[in-house]
C-alpha positions, 0 to 999 in steps of 0.5 A: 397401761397409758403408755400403749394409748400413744399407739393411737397417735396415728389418727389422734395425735395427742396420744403421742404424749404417752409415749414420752417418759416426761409426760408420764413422769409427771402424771404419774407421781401426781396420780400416786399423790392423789391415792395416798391423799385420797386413801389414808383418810378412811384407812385411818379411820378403819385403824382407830376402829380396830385399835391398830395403833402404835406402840411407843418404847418405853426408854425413848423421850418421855414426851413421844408418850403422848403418839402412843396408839396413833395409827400404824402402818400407812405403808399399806397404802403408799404401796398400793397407790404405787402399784396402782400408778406403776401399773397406769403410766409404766411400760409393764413390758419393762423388766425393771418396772417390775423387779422394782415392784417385786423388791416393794411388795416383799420387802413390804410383806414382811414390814406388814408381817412384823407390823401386824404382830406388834398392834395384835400383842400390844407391844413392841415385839413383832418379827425375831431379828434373825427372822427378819434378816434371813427373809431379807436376804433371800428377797435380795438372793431373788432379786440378784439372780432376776438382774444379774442372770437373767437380764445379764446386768453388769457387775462393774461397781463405777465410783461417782467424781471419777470418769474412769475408776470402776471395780469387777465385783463378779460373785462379789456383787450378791454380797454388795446387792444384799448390803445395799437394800438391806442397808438401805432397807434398815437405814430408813425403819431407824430413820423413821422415828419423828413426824415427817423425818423419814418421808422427805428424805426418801422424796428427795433420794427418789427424785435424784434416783429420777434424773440419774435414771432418766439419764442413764437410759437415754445413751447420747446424755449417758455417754456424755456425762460419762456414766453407764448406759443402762438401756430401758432404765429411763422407765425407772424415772416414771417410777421414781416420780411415783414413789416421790409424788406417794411420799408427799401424800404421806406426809400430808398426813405424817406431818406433826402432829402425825395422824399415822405412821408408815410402820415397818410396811412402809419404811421397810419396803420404801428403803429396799426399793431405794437400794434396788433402783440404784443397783439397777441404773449402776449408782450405788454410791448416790444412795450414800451421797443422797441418802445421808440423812439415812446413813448417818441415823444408821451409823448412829446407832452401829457407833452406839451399840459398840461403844457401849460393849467396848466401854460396858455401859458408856455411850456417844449420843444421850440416846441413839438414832441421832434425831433422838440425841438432839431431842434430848439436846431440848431441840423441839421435834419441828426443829430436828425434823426440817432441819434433817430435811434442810441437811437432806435437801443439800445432800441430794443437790450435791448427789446431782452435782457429781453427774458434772464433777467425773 
């Protein structure tokens, strides 16, 4: 909505400051700040009330017990403030902005769906895998159709470190689109299990997100770094600086020890949208760079499950996802948690460095 104010510039000129993605980048995220901030108190006040809380399983560390009916779901509120912002400081005439929004709220309808059957029966049963998977898919099956036929989006999947390898996926890029959010999407719920681990990862992939597609959008700085030219793209960068600006209002209060939990709403939602954005600008493989943290929690867990089938009974790690097994190493929750962030922090710096390394 801001945006249009730059058409005034003609008689005040300092309304031209709303046309520039910069300007609107910075303002916009700091506008998703103050919602969240603003926001969650009397949100987790209205959840102690209604007894929303989290339900803890049972086979995890014995001292996670103590969490047990901290309030849930606070992913409500991180994607209302960045409706919110999105819908002040984007151009809404851009179809990107809005199939991103469309891949939050959806993913952010069944995180809120499968949530609110947990804190309701009081346990931790809430949507059947299968469920949740096949709803999944078919937001993904929209969001292919939008981008790949409707805006005639590229299907070329591009290697980053490479100037001139890239692969014609054609059809083949529907079943990469739904690998990439959906393992994005669940790559970040598993991930989502101590105070403040999961939220400061997503910041920093948000905020690689924000460059490459502020890059990729302008095609002077695109062609020289040898990435693809996605016209329009350069709006995405406003609203990857709103997810990240929500994401540090969250962890005002998701910090240890946490006065709420993202739920399922949110680590759902903000996964997919991760997965989403990366499709739009054409750098996939960043997410996986960037994204490590997230990768690894996954794999994790993958490695686990199979090695328990294969051997019938034997395990890899003392307990799966990975932040749980060096829980059980006796590392304290404070110390697993900044050292994911430090591991993340290096991973999206080396994510930036490969817009020189082609």
């Amino acid at each position: 909505m801001f945006y249009y104010l730059h058409y005034l510039s003609e008689w005040i000129g300092v309304f031209n400051l709303f046309k520039y993605i910069t300007f609107r980048l910075i303002y916009g995220s700091l506008t998703a700040f103050l919602l969240v901030y603003l926001l969650m108190p009397p949100f987790i006040r209205y959840m102690k009330e209604k007894q929303f809380g989290q339900i803890i399983r049972e086979e995890g560390p014995t001292h996670h017990q103590v969490k047990t009916g901290t309030p849930t779901m606070g992913g409500l509120i991180i994607i209302v403030s960045i409706v919110i912002s999105t819908l002040l400081w984007c151009n809404l005439a851009n179809p990107f902005i809005w199939l991103a929004l469309f891949t939050l709220m959806g993913f952010g309808a069944i995180g809120f769906w499968d949530d609110f059957l947990k804190v309701k029966k009081k346990h931790n049963l809430g949507l059947k895998a299968r469920q949740k998977l096949a709803i999944q898919v078919l937001l993904v099956g929209v969001f292919y159709l939008i981008l790949y036929h409707h805006l005639n989006h590229s299907t070329i999947l591009y290697f980053p470190f490479f100037k001139n390898l890239f692969l014609e996926l054609s059809l083949g890029y529907l079943i990469f689109s739904i690998l990439v959010i959906l393992g994005s999407s669940n790559a970040m719920n598993l991930t989502d299990g101590l105070d403040g681990l999961a939220i400061v990862p997503f910041c920093v992939v948000a905020g690689v997100y924000a460059v490459f597609s502020y890059i990729a959008g302008h095609v002077k700085f695109a062609n020289y770094l040898f990435i693809p030219y996605i016209p329009y793209a350069g709006e995405l960068a406003i609203f990857c600086a709103i997810l990240g600006g929500a994401g540090l209002g969250f962890l005002w209060y998701n910090s240890h020890p946490a006065e709420i939990f993202m739920g399922d709403v949110g680590s759902l939602s903000l996964g997919a949208t991760l997965g989403a954005i990366s499709l739009m600008i054409k750098q996939e493989f960043i997410l996986v760079i960037a994204g490590a943290v997230f990768v690894v929690e996954a794999l994790s867990v993958i490695l686990q499950v199979g090695y328990f089938k294969l051997t019938k009974g034997k395990r890899i790690f003392k307990m799966a996802p990975l932040h749980h097994h060096f829980e059980l190493l006796n590392w304290k929750e404070s110390k697993v948690v900044i050292r994911f962030w430090i591991v993340s922090v290096i991973c999206g710096l080396i994510a930036l460095s490969t817009l020189k390394i082609r």
